[in-house]
DOPA-151621 format. One record per residue (C-alpha): residue in three letters; chain; x, y, z. Coordinates in pm, whole numbers, padded with zeros to 5 digits. Layout:
+------+-----+--------+--------+--------+
| type | mol |     xx |     yy |     zz |
+------+-----+--------+--------+--------+
|  ALA |   A |      X |      Y |      Z |
...
+------+-----+--------+--------+--------+
This chain:
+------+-----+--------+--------+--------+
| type | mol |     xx |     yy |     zz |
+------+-----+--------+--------+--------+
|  UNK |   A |  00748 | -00506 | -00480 |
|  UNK |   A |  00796 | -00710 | -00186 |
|  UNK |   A |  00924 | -00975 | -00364 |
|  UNK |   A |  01184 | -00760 | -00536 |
|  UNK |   A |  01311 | -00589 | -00203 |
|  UNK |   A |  01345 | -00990 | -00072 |
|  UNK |   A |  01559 | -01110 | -00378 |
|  UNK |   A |  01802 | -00808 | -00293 |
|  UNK |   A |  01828 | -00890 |  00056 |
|  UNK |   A |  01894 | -01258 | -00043 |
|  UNK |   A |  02154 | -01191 | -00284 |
|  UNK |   A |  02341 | -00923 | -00049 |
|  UNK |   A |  02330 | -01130 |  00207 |
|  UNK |   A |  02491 | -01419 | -00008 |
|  UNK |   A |  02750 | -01216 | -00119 |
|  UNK |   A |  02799 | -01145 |  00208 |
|  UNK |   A |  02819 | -01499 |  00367 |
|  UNK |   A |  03139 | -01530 |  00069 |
|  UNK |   A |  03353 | -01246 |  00279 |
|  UNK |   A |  03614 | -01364 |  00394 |
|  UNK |   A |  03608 | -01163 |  00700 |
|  UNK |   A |  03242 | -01180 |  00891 |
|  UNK |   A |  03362 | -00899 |  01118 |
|  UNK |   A |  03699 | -00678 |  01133 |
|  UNK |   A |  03763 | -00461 |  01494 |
|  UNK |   A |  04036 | -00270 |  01344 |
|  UNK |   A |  04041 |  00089 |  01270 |
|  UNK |   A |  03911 |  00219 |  01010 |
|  UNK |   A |  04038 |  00399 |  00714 |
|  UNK |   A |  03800 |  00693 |  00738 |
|  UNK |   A |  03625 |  00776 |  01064 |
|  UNK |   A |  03364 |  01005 |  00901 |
|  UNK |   A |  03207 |  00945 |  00570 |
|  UNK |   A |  02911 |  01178 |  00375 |
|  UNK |   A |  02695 |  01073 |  00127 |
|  UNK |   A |  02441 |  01199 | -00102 |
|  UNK |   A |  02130 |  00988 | -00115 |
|  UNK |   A |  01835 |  00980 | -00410 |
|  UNK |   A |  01597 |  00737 | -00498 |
|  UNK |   A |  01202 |  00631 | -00520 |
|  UNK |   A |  00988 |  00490 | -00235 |
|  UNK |   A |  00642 |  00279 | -00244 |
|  UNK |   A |  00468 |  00395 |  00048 |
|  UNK |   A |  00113 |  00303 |  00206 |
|  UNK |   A | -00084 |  00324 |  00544 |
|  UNK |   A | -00179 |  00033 |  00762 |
|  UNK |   A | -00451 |  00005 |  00934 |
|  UNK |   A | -00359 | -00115 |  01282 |
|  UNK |   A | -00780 | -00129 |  01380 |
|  UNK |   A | -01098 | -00242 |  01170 |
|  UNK |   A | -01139 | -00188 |  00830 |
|  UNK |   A | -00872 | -00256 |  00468 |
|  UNK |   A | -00491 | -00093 |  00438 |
|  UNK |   A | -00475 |  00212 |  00189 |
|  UNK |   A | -00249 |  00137 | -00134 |
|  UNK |   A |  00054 |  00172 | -00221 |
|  UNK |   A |  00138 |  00496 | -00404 |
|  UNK |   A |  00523 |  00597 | -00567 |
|  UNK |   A |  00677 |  00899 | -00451 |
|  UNK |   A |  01101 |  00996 | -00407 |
|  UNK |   A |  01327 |  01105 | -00121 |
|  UNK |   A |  01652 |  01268 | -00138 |
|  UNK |   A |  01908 |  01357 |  00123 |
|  UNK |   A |  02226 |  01303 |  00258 |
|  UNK |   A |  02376 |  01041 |  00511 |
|  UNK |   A |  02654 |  01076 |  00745 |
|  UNK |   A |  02869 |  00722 |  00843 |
|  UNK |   A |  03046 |  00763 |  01199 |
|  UNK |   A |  03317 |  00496 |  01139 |
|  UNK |   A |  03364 |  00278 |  01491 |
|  UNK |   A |  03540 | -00015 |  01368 |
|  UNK |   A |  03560 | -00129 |  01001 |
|  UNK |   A |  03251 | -00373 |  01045 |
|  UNK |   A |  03030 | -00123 |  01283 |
|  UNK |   A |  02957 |  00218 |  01167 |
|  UNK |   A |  02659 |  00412 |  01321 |
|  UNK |   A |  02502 |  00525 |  01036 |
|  UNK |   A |  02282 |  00933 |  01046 |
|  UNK |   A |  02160 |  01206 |  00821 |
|  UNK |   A |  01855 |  01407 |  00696 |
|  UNK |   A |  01627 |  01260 |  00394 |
|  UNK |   A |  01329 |  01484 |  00227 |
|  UNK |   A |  01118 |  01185 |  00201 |
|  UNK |   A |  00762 |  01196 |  00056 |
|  UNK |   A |  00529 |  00934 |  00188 |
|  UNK |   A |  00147 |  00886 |  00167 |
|  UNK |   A | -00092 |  00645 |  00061 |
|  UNK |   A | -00381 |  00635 | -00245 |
|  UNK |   A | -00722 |  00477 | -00261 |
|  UNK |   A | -01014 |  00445 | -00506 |
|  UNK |   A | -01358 |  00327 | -00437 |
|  UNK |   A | -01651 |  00311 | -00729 |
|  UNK |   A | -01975 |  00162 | -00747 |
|  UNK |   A | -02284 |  00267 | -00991 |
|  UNK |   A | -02285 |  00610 | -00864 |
|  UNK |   A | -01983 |  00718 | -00936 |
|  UNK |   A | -01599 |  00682 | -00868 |
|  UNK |   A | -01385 |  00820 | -00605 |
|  UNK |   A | -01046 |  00853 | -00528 |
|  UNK |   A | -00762 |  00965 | -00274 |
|  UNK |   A | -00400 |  01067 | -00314 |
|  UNK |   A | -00200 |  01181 | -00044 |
|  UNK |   A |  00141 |  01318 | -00054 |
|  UNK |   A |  00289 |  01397 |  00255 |
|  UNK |   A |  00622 |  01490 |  00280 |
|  UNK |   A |  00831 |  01485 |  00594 |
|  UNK |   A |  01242 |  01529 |  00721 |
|  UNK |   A |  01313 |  01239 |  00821 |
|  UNK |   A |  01652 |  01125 |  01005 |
|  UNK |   A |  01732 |  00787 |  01110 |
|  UNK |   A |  01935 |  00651 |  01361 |
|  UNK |   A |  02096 |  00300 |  01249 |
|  UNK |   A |  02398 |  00084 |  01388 |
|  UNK |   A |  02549 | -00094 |  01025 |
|  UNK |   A |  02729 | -00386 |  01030 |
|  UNK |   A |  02971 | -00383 |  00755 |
|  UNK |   A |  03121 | -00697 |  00559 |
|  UNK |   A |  03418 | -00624 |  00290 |
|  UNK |   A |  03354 | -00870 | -00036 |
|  UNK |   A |  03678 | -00698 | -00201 |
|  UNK |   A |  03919 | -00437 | -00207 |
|  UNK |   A |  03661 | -00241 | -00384 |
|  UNK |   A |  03341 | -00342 | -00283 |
|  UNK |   A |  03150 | -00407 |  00091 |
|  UNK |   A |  02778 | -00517 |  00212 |
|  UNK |   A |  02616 | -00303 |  00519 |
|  UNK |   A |  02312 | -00389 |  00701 |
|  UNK |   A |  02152 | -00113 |  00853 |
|  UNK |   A |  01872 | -00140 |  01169 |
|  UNK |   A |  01796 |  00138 |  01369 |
|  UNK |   A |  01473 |  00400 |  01440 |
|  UNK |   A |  01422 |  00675 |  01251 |
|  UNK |   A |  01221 |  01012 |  01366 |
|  UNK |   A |  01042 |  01233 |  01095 |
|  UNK |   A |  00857 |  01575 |  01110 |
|  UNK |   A |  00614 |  01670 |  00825 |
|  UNK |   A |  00660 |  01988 |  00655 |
|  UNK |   A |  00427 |  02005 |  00362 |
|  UNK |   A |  00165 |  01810 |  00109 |
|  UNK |   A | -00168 |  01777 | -00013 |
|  UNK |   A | -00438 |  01501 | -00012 |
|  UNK |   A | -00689 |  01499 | -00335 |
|  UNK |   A | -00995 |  01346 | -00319 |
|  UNK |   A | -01121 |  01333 | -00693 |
|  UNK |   A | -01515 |  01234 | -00678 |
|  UNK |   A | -01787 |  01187 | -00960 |
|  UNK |   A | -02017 |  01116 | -00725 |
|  UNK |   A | -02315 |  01324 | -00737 |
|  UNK |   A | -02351 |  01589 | -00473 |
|  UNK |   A | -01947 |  01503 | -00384 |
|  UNK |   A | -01727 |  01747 | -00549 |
|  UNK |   A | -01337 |  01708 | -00599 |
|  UNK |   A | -01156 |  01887 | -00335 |
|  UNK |   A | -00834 |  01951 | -00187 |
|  UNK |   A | -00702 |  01944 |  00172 |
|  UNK |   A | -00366 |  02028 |  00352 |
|  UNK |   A | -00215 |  01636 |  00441 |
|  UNK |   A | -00150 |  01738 |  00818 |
|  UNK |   A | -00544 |  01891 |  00868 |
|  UNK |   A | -00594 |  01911 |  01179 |
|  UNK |   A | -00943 |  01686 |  01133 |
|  UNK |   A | -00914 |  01535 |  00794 |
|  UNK |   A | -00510 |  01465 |  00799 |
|  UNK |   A | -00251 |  01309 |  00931 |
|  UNK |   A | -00029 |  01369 |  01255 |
|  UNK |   A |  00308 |  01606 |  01169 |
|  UNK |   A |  00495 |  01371 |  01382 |
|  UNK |   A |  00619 |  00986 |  01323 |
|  UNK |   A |  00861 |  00737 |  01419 |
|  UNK |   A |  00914 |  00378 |  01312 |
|  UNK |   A |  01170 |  00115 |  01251 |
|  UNK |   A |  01420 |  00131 |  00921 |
|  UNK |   A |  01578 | -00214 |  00814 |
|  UNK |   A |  01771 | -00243 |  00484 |
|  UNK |   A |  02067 | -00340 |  00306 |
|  UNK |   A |  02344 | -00174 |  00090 |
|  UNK |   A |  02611 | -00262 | -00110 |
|  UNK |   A |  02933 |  00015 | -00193 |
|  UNK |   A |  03193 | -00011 | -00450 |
|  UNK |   A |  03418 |  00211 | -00435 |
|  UNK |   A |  03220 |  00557 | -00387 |
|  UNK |   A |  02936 |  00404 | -00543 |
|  UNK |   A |  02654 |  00323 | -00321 |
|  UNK |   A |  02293 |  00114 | -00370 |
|  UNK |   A |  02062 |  00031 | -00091 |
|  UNK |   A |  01746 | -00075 | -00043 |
|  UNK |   A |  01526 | -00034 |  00292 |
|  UNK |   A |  01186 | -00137 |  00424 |
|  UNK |   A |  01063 |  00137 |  00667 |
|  UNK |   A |  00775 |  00062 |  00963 |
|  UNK |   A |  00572 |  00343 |  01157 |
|  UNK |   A |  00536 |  00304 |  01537 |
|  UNK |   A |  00297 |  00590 |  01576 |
|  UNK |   A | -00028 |  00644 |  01457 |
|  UNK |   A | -00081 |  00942 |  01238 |
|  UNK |   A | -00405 |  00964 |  01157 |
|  UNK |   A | -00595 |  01293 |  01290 |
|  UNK |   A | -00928 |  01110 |  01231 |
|  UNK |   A | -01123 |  01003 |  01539 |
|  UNK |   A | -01109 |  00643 |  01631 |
|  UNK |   A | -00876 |  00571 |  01299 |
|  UNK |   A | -00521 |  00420 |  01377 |
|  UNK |   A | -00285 |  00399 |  01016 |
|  UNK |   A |  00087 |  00352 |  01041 |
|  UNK |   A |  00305 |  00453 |  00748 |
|  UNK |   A |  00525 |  00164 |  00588 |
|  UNK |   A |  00756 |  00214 |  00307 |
|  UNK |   A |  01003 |  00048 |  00078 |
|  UNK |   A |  01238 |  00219 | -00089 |
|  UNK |   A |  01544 |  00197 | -00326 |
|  UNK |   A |  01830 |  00451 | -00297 |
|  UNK |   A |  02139 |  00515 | -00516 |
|  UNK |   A |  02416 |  00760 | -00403 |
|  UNK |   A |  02754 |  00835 | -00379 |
|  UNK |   A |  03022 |  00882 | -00064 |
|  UNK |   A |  03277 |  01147 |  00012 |
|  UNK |   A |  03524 |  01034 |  00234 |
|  UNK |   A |  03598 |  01364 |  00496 |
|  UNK |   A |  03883 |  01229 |  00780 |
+------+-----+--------+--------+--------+
């Protein structure tokens, strides 16, 4: 998946480096843009101390985004994304198998400055950096044993023991290309925080993620 997210980011950025213009300080067209935002995300947690990173595990987000148009290379870039993140594991010896899936789903909003390159009359690359701030509102973690004496069982994701932290905040990076009202992006996303509400345990959420959409243009 990595690999996939890096040949995007190559070929944006070469159509990029083919603009003619590498940055424009003139007004733009439309100061304030909306979009509508949907796509899936690969999301896992880290494990910033001792012991082995949880897996990946594919969930979606959906949302809109809001473009405050500065110049027509700099836009500072906003909005609100229902983004479910999480993690899965799965451990099995002789005794038995078990395994976790978490699903935690948070608001997220980000907070990104994009730099904005026009390849054509119809078509521009944005890079997008920038913090984003989430607050989780619901989700479940399943823990699915056949181990004797360990029965399946099913926990809120933000227990206050068991779960993780409602709070995050991390780093988004990504890239985008728009054609006309069209719009395809792809973004790798880095928790800062840890949110793990077990004792002496310190995971950080990372996600990629692959959006599609399409832009309204307000004023």
């Amino acid at each position: 998946m990595r690999k996939l997210m890096t040949l995007f980011v190559l070929a944006c950025l070469t159509s990029g480096l083919q603009a003619q213009n590498y940055w424009d300080g003139s007004r733009p067209d439309h100061r304030l843009t909306v979009g509508v935002r949907g796509g899936v995300n690969f999301s896992k947690q880290y494990n910033t101390g001792d012991g082995a990173d949880m897996d990946f595990r594919t969930s979606y987000q959906v949302g809109i985004e809001a473009d405050v148009n500065i110049f027509r290379s700099l836009s500072v870039n906003t909005g609100a994304m229902l983004i479910q993140k999480g993690y899965k594991t799965a451990y099995a010896d002789y005794r038995g198998s078990m395994e976790t899936k978490d699903n935690a789903t948070y608001i997220e909003i980000p907070l990104l400055l994009s730099y904005r390159v026009k390849l054509s009359d119809a078509a521009q690359f944005q890079l997008n950096v920038g913090p984003y701030f989430a607050f989780g509102v619901s989700g479940k973690q399943r823990i699915e044993s056949t181990f004797p004496g360990l029965k399946s069982y099913e926990i809120d994701s933000y227990d206050e023991y068991d779960g993780m932290k409602k709070q995050d905040i991390g780093i988004h990076a990504g890239v985008a290309v728009t054609y006309n009202n069209f719009y395809a992006g792809a973004c790798y996303e880095r928790g800062l925080k840890n949110v793990s509400n077990v004792p002496n345990a310190d995971f950080r959420n990372g996600t990629i993620a692959i959006n599609v959409g399409y832009n309204f243009n307000l004023f």
